[in-house]
TORPA-447452 format. One record per atom (N, C-alpha, C): atom name; x, y, z; residue number from 1. Coordinates in pm, whole numbers, always signed. Layout:
N
{lumse:CA&px:X&py:Y&pz:Z&roba:NUM}
...
! end
This chain:
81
{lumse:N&px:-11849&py:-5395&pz:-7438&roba:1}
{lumse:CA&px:-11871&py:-5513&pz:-7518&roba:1}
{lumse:C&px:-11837&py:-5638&pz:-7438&roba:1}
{lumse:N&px:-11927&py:-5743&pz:-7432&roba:2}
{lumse:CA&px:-11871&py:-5851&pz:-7376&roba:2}
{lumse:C&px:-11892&py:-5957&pz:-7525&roba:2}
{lumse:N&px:-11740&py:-5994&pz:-7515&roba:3}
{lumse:CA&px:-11675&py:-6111&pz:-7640&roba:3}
{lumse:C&px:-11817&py:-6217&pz:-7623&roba:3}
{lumse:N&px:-11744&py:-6275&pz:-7747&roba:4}
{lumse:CA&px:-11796&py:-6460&pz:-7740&roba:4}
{lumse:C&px:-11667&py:-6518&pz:-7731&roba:4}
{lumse:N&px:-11679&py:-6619&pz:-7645&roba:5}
{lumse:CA&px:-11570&py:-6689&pz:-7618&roba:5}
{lumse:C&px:-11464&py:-6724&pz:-7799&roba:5}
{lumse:N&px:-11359&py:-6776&pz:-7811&roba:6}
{lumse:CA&px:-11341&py:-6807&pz:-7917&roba:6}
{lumse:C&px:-11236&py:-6934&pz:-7876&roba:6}
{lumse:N&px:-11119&py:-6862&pz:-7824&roba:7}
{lumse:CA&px:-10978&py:-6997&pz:-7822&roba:7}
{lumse:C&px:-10868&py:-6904&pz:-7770&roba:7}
{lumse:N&px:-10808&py:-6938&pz:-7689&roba:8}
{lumse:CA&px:-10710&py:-6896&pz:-7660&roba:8}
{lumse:C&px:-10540&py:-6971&pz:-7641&roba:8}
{lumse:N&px:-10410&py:-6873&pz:-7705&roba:9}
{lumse:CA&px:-10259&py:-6999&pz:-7701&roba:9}
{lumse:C&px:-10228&py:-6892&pz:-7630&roba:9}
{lumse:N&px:-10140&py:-6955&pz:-7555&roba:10}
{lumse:CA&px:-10013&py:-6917&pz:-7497&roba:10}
{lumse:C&px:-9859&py:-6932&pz:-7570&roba:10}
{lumse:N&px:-9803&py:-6836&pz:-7525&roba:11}
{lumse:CA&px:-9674&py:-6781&pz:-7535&roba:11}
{lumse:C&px:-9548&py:-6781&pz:-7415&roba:11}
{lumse:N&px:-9425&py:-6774&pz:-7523&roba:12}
{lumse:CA&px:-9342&py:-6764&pz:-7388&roba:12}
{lumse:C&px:-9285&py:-6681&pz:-7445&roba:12}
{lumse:N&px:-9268&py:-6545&pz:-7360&roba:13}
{lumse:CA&px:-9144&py:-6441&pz:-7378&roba:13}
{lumse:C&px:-9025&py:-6429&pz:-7245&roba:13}
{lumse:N&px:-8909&py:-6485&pz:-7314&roba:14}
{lumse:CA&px:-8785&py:-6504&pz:-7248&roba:14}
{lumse:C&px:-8772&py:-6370&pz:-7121&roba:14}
{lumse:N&px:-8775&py:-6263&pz:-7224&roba:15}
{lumse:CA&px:-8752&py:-6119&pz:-7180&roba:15}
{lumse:C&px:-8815&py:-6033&pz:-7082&roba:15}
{lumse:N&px:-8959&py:-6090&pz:-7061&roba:16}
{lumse:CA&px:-9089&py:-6088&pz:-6986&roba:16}
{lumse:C&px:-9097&py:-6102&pz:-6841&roba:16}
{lumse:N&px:-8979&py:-6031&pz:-6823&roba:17}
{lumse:CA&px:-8897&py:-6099&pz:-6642&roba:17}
{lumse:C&px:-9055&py:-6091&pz:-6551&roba:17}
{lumse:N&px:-9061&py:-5958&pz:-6556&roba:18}
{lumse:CA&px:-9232&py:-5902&pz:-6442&roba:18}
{lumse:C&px:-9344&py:-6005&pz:-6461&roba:18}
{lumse:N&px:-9360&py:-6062&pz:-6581&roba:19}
{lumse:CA&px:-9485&py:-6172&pz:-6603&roba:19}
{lumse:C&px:-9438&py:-6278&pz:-6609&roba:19}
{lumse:N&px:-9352&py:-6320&pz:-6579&roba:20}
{lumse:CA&px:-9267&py:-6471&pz:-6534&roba:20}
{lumse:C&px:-9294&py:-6536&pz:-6654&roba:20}
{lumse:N&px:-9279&py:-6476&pz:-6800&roba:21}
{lumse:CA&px:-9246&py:-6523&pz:-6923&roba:21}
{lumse:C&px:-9359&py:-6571&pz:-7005&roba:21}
{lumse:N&px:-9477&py:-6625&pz:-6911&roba:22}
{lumse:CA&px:-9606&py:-6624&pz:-6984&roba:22}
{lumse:C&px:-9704&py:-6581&pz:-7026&roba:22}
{lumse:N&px:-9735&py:-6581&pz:-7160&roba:23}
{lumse:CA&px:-9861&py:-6486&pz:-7202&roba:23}
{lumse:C&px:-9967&py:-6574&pz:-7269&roba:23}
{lumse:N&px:-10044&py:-6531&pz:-7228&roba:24}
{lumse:CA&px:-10213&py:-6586&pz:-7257&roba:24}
{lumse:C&px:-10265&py:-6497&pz:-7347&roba:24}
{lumse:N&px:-10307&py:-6526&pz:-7543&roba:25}
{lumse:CA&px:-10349&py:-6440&pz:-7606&roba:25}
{lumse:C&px:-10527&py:-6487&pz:-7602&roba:25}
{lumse:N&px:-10601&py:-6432&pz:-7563&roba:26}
{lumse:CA&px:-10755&py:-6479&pz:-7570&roba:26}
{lumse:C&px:-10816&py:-6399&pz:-7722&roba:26}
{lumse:N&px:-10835&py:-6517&pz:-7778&roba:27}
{lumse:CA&px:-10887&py:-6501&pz:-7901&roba:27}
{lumse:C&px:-11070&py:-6491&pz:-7904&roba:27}
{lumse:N&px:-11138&py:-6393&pz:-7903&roba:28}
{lumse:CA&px:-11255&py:-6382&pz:-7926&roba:28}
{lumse:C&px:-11315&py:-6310&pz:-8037&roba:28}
{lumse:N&px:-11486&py:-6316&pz:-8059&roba:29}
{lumse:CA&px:-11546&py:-6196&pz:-8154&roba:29}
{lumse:C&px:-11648&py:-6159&pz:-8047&roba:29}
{lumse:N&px:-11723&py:-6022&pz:-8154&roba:30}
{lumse:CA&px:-11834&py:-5988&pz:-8113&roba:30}
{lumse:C&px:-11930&py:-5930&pz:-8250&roba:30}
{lumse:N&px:-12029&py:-5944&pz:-8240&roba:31}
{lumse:CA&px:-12106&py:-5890&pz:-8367&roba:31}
{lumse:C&px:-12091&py:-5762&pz:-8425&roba:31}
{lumse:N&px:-12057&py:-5663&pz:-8357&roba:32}
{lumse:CA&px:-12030&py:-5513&pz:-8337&roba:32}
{lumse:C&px:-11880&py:-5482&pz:-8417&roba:32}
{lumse:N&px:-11824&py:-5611&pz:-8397&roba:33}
{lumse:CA&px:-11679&py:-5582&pz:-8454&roba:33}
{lumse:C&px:-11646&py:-5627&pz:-8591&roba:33}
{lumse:N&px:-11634&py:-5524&pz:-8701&roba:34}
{lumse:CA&px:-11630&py:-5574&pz:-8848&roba:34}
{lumse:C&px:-11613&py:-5733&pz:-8865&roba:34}
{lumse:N&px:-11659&py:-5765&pz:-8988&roba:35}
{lumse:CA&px:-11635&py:-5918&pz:-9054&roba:35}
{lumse:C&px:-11460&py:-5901&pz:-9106&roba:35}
{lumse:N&px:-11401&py:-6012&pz:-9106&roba:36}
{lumse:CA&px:-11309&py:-6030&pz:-9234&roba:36}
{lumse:C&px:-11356&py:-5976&pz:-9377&roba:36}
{lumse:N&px:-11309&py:-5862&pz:-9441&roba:37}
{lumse:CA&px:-11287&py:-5808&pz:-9556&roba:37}
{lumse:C&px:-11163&py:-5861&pz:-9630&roba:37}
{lumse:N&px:-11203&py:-5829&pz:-9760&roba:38}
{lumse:CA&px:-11094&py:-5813&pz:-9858&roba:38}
{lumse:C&px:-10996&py:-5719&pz:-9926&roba:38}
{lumse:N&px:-10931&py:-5747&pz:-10002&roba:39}
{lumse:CA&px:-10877&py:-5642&pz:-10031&roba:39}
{lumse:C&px:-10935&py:-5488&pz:-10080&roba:39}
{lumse:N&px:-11062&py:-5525&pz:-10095&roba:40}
{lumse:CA&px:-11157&py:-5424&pz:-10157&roba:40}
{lumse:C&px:-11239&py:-5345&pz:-10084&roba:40}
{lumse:N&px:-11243&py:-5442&pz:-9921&roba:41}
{lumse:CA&px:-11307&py:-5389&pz:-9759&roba:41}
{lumse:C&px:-11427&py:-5437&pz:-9807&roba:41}
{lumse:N&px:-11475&py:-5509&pz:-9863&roba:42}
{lumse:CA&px:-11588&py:-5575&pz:-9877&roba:42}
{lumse:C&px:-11587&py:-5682&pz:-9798&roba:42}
{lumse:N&px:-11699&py:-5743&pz:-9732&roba:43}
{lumse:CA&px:-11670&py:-5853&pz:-9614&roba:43}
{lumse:C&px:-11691&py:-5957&pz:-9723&roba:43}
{lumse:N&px:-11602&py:-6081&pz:-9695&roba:44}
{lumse:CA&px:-11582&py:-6192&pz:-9766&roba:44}
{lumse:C&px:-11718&py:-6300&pz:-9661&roba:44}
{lumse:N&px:-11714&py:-6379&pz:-9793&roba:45}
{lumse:CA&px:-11825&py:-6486&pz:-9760&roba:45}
{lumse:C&px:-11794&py:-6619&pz:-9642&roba:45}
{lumse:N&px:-11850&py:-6677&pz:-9583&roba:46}
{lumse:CA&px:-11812&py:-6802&pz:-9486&roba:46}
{lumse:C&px:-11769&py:-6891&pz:-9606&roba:46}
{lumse:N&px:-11788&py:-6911&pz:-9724&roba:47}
{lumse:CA&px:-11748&py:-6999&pz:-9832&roba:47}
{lumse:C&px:-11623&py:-7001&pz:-9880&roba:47}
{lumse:N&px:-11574&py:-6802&pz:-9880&roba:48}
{lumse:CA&px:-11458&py:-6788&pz:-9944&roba:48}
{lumse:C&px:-11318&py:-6835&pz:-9862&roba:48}
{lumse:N&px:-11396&py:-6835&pz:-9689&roba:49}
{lumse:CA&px:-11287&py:-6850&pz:-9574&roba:49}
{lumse:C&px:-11274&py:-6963&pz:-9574&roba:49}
{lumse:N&px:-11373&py:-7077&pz:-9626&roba:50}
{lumse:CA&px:-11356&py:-7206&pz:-9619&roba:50}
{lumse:C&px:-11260&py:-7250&pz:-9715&roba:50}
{lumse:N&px:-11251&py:-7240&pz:-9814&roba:51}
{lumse:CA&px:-11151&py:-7222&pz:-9942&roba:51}
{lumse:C&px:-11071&py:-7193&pz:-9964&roba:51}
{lumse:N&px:-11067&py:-7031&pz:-9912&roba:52}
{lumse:CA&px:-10934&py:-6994&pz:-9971&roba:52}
{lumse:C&px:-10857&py:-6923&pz:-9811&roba:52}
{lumse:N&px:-10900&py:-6948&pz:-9694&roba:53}
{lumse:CA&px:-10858&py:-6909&pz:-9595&roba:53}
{lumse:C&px:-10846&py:-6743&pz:-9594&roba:53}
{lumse:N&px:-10769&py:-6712&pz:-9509&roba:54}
{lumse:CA&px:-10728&py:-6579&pz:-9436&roba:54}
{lumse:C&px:-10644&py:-6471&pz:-9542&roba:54}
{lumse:N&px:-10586&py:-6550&pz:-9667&roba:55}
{lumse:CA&px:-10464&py:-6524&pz:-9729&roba:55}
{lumse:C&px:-10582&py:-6420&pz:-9834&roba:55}
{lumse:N&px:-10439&py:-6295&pz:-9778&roba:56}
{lumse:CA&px:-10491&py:-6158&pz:-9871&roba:56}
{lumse:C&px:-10643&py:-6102&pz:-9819&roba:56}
{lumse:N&px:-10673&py:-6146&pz:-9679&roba:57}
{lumse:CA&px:-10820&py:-6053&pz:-9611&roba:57}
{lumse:C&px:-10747&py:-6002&pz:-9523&roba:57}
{lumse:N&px:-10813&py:-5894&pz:-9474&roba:58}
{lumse:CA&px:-10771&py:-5798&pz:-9365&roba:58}
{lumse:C&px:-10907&py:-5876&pz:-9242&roba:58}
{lumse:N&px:-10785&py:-5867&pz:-9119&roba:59}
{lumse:CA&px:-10911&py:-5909&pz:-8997&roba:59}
{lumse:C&px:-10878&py:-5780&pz:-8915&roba:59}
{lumse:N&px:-10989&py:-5724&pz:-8866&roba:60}
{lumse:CA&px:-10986&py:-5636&pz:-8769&roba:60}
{lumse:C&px:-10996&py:-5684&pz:-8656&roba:60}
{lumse:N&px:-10910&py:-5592&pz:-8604&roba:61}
{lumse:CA&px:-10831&py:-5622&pz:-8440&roba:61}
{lumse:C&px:-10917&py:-5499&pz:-8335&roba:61}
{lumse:N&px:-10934&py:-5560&pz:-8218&roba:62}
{lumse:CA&px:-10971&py:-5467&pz:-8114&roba:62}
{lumse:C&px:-10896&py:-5559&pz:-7987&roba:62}
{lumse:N&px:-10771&py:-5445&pz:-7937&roba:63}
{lumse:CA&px:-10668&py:-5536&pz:-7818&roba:63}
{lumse:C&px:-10682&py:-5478&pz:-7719&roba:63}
{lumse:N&px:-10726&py:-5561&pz:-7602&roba:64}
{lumse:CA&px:-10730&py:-5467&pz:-7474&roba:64}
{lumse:C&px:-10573&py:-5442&pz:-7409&roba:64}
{lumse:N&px:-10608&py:-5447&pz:-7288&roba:65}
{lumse:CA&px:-10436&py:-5381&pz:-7262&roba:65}
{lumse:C&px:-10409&py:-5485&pz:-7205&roba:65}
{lumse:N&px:-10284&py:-5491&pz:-7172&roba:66}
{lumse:CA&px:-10223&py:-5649&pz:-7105&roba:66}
{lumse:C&px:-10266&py:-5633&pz:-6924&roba:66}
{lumse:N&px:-10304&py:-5747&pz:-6919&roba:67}
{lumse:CA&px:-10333&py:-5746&pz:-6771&roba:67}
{lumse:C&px:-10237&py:-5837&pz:-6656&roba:67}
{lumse:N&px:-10229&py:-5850&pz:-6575&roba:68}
{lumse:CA&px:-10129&py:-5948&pz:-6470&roba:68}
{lumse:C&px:-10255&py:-6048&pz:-6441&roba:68}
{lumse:N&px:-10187&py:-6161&pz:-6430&roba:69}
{lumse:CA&px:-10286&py:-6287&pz:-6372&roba:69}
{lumse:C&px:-10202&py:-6397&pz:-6356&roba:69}
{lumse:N&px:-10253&py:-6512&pz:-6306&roba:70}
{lumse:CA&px:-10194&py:-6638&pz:-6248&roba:70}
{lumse:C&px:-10186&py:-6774&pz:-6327&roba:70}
{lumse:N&px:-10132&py:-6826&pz:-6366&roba:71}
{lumse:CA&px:-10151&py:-6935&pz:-6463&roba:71}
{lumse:C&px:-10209&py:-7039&pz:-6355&roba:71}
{lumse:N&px:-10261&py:-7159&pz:-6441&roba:72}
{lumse:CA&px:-10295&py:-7276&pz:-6344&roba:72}
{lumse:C&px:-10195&py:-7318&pz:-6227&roba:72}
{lumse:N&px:-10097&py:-7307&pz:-6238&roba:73}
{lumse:CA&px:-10026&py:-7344&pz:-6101&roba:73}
{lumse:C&px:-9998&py:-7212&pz:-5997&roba:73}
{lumse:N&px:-10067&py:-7130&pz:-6066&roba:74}
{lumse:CA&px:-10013&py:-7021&pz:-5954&roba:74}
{lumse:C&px:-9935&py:-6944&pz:-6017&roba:74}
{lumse:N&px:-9831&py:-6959&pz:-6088&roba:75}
{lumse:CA&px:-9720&py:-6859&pz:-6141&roba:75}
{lumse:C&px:-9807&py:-6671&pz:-6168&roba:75}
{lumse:N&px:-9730&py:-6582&pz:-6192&roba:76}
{lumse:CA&px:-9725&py:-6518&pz:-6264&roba:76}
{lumse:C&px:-9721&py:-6491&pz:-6386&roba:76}
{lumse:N&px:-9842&py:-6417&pz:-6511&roba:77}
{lumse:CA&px:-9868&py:-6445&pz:-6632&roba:77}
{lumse:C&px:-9920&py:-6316&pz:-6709&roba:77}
{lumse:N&px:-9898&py:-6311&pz:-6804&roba:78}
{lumse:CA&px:-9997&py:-6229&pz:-6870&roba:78}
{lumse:C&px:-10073&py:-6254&pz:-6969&roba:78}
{lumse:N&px:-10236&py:-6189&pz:-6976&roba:79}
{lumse:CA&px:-10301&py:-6193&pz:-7057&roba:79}
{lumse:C&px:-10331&py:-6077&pz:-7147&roba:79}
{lumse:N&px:-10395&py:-6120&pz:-7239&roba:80}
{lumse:CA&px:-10421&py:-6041&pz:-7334&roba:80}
{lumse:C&px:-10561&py:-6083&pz:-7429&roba:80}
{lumse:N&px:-10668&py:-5941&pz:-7414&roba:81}
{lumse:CA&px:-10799&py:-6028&pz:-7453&roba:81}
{lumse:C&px:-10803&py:-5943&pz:-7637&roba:81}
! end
């Protein structure tokens, strides 16, 4: 599967000695990968997300594995797509 871009934040984990504390979560979709459902697993409408947001839908997750990479200055980092 190759994503559609979406947004990606960063993180800092103190504890994270090997990835020099930074993590990159890359937020994407793909068509292949369920809609937001409800409590009922019925996929909710673009109307209902506008309204009533995220609260009480299930989003399905697909996490790759954490990888090593370089932040903009060079450091040591990890991502996560």
């Amino acid at each position: 599967l190759v994503p559609e871009a979406g947004f990606c934040f960063k993180g800092q984990r103190d504890r994270w000695i090997e990835a020099g504390g930074k993590v990159f979560v890359n937020v994407c979709s793909h068509p292949r990968i369920d809609p937001v459902c409800g409590g009922n697993l019925e996929a909710v409408s673009q109307e209902h997300l506008e309204t009533w947001g995220l609260g009480n839908c299930r989003v399905p997750l697909l996490v790759g594995p954490a990888r090593a990479m370089a932040d903009s200055d060079g450091f040591d980092a990890t991502a996560v797509d």
